[in-house]
N, C-alpha and C positions, 0 to 999 in steps of 0.2 A: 689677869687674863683668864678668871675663871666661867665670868660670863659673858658673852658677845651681846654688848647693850646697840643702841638703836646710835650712839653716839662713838661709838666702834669702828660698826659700819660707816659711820658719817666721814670718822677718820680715814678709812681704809680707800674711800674713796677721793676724797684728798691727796693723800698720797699716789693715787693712781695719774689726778690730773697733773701732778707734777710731773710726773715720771712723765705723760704723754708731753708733757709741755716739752720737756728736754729732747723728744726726740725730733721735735719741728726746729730747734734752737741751734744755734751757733754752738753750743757747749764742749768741750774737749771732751773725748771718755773719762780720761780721768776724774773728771769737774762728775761727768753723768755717775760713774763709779759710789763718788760719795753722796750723791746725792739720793742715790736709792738706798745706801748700807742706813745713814740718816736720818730719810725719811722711815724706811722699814722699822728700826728701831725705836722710831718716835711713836709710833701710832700701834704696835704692839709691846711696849712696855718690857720689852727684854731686856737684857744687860747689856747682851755685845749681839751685833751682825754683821755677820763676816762673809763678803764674796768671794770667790772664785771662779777662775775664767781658764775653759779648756787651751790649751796649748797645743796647736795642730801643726807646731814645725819642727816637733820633735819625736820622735820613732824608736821605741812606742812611747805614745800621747801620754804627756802631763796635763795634769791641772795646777794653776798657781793661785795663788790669796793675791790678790789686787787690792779690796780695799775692806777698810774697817771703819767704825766711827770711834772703838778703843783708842783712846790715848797710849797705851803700855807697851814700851820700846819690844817687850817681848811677844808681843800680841805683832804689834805692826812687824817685824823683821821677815824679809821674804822665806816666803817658801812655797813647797810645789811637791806633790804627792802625785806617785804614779796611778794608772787606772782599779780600780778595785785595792787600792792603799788604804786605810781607813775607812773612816767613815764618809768624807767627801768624794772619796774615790770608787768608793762603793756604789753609793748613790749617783756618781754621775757615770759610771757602767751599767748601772741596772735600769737609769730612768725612771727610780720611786723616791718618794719620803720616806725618811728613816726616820722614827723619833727614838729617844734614849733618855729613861726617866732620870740615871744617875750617872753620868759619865766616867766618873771615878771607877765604876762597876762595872764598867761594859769593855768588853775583850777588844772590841774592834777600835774604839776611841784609843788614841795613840798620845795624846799630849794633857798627860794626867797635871803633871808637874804643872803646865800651863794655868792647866783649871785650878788645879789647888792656890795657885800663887792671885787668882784674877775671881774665885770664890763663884766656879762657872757648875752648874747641877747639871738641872736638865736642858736638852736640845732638841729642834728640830731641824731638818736639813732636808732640802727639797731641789731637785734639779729645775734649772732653768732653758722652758722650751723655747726655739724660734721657730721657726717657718721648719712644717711638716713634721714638728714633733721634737727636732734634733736639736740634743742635748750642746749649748755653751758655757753654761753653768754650773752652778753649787751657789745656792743661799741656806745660810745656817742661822738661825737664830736661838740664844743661849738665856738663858733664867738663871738669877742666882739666888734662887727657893727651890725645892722638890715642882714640876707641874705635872701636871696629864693634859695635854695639850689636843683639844677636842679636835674632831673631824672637821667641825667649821673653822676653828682656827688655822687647821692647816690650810684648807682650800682657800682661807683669804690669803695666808703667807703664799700661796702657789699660785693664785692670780695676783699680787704684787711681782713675784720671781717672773714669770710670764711676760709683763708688763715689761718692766725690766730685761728680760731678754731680746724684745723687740726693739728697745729704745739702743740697747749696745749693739745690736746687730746692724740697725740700719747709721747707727754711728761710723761704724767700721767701716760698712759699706760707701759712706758720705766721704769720709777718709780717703778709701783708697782710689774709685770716684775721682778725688781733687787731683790725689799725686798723678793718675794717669794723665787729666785732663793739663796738668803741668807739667809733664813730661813731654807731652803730644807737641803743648806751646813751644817748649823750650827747642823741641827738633825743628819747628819750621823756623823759627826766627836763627837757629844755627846754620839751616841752610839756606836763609837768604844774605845770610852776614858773611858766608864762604862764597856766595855768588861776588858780593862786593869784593872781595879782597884778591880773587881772581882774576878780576878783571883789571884793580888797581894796579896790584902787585905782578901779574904775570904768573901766576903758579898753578896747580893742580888742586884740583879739590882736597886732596888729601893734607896737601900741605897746608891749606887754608885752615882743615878743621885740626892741624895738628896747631896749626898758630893760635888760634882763639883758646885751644888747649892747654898751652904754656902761658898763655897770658891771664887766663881766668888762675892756673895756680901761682904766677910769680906775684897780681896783684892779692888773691885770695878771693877774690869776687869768682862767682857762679858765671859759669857758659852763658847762660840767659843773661845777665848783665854783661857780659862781654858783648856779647851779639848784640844786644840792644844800643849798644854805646857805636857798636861800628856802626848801625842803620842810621839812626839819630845822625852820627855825621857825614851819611852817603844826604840825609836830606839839608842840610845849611850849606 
């Protein structure tokens, strides 16, 4: 990574189309997750790239390691550092890149033992912007040589991170999006499946939605399949 050749760049942009690819795509975050820690790592030559994704439902905010392309049970095993905790915590409070030539040396890096055992130097570690700036990440990327890791190589790690941040953004967005959109479904077909049982049965609404209630847990099927089943046989 000492020099940014024209076949670099070629990469860097590769990786970009993929990254865009995923966020038109069916893909789970998860799936999106590793495929930027992957890509990222394939096309800058690092050792390990490790994300991190804020955690906004806890008070005060974590960030957690999500994905890695490390194999090393100690590498992968969760964890979650509070704001200004380390160095990921750091950087995803400050909103800058950090670089650190030697990690073992450096007061703020917290998991020497990690590096020593995974043969991890130098680092960079760069927040991941979405829409209007605001920080959902931490991308870090690790060398296992001493680097000095140029301004140009940051800014292309920080337009990948970027990239990246848009594609899980509007993932999440896409996610939540369905549940509401299945949620919405699942209330009208509960209330036209209490309309039926009303009027079969003779009872109150309430009793209807407490019935399709008890019967969605005694068979273990979903209200939406219970309801679907009563309409289905309001029409034969």
């Amino acid at each position: 990574m000492d020099r940014i050749s024209t076949e670099t760049y070629d990469k860097y942009i590769k990786a970009l189309m993929d990254i865009s690819q995923a966020i038109t795509s069916d893909f789970y975050l998860e799936d999106i997750l590793k495929l930027i820690v992957m890509v990222t790592a394939k096309v800058t030559g690092v050792e390990i790239c490790s994300l991190w994704l804020m955690d906004e439902r806890e008070t005060p905010g974590k960030i957690r390691l999500k994905a890695t392309q490390a194999i090393d049970p100690e590498y992968v095993k969760d964890r979650s550092l509070n704001l200004n905790e380390g160095v990921v915590g750091y950087v995803a409070a400050r909103n800058e890149p950090l670089i650190i030539k030697d990690v073992l040396l450096d007061p703020q890096f917290k998991e020497k033992d990690m590096a020593k055992k995974l043969n991890l130097v130098s680092m960079v570690s760069v927040p991941m912007r979405a829409k209007e700036g605001k920080v959902i990440g931490v991308l870090n990327c690790f060398t296992a040589k001493p680097h000095d890791f140029s301004a140009t190589e940051v800014n292309l790690i920080k337009t990948v991170a970027n990239q990246a941040a848009v594609a899980i953004f509007n993932t999440e967005l896409m996610v939540k999006t369905r549940v509401i959109q299945e949620e919405l479904e699942t209330r009208k077909l509960v209330e036209k499946a209490k309309e039926v049982l009303m009027r079969r049965r003779q009872i109150t609404g309430d009793q209807a939605y407490r019935w399709i209630q008890k019967r969605s847990m005694d068979t273990r099927k979903s209200m939406h399949h219970i309801s679907e089943a009563i309409l289905l046989s309001e029409e034969l």
